[in-house]
N, C-alpha and C positions, 0 to 999 in steps of 0.2 A: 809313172804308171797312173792312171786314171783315179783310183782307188789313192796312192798318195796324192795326188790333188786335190781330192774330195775331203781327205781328212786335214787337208791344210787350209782347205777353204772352209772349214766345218770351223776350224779351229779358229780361226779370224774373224767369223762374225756371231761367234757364240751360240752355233749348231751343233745336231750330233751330226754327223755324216751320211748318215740316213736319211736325212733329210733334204739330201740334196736332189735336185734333179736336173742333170745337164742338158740344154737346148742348143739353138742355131743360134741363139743371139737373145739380148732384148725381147725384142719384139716377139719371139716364138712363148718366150718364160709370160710375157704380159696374155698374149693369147690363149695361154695355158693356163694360168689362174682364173679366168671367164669362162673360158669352152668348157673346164672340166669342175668348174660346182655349177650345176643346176638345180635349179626349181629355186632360186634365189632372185630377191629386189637387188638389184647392184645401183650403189651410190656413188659416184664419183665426182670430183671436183671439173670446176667447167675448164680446167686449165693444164688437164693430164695430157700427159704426151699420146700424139693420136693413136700409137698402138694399143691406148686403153681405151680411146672414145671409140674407137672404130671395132677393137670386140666386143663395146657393150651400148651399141647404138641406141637401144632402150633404158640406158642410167638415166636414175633421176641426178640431175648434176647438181651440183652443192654449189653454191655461190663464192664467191673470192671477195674481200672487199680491197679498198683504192691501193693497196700495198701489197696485193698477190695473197693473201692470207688465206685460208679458208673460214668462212664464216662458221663458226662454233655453235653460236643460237642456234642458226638456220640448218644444222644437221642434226642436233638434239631433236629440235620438232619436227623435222620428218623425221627420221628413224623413232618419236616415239607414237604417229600416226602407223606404223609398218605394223603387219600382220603375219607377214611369214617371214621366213632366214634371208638376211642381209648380207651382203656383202660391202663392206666400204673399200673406197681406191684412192687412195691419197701418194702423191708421190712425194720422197721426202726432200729433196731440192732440186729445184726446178729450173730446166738447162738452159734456161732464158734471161731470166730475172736473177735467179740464185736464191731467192727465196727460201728461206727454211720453215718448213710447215708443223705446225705445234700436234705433232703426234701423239704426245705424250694426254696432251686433250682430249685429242681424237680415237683415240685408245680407250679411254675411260668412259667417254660417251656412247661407244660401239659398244663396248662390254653390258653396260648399263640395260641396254635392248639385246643383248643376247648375238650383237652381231660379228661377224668375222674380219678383219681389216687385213688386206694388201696395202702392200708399201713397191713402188716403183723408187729400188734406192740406186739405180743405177746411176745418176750423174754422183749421188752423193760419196760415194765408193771412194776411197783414197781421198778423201777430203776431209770426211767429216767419221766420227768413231760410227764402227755397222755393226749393231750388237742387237742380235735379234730377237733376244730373251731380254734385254734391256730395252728396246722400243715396245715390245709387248705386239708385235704384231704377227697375224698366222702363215702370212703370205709376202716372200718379199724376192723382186726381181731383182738380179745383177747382172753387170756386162762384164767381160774379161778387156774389153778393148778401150776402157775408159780408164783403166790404171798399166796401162802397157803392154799387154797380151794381145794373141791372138783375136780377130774380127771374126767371127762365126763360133764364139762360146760364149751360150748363157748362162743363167742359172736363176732357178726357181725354186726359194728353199721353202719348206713346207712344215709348218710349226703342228702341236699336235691335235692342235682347235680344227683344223682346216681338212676335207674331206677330199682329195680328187677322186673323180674317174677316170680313167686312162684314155686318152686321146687317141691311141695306136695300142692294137692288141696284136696278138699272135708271135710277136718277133724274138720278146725279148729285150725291146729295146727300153732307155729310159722313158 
């Protein structure tokens, strides 16, 4: 049943189950953590998978340096020019390179300006520990079809920093 999947997936990356919100995929859960906080600066790194650069075609993009990293200084000092609620988008490895990106950083610099931080941890899933009260982030995507499940299930989990608004009203639906 739905409802035990939610609590077994709550359960695995260190959620309540409430906090879940099941998508089409990927790509719907990325699109959903953009569409639905507004009146936000969104920072993202220049090397997010396109479901992120393509919902937030006005990011300021964070720089990588020669090893895929995100540049650290260079997000401290924009996010400490920012004026209104931020959003940052860091994905946590990256389905190219493999790269694992210093979250734990990135979390601390975000906090510092007040800001809210997504995590695209979908390649990371089944590879690497998804503890989402341990990465400290408010917003994090996952795929079901990157650890053996079904193709067409996402998920968006939603920590308690992080505000949506509902993308689809009237139904019922998630």
């Amino acid at each position: 049943c739905l409802e035990d999947a939610r609590q077994l997936i709550a359960s695995t990356i260190g959620a309540k189950s409430s906090q879940l919100v099941f998508t089409s995929g990927g790509t719907e859960a990325n699109n959903l953590a953009f569409r639905t906080t507004q009146n936000m600066t969104y920072f993202v790194s220049e090397i997010e998978h396109d479901s992120i650069l393509s919902s937030a075609p006005m990011a300021v993009r964070i720089p990588v340096n020669q090893d895929g990293v995100v540049n650290i200084d260079t997000l401290q000092d924009l996010l400490s020019r920012q004026t209104k609620p931020a959003l940052v988008s860091v994905m946590l490895a990256n389905n190219e390179t493999g790269v694992i990106q210093p979250l734990d950083k990135i979390v601390t610099i975000a906090r510092k300006y007040n800001a809210i931080v997504h995590c695209d941890a979908v390649q990371a899933l089944g590879k690497l520990p998804i503890d989402m009260n341990a990465l400290g982030v408010d917003l994090m995507t996952l795929s079901a079809h990157k650890i053996g499940g079904p193709k067409g299930i996402g998920i968006l989990a939603v920590g308690p920093n992080a505000r949506l608004k509902a993308g689809l009203v009237g139904g019922g639906q998630e």
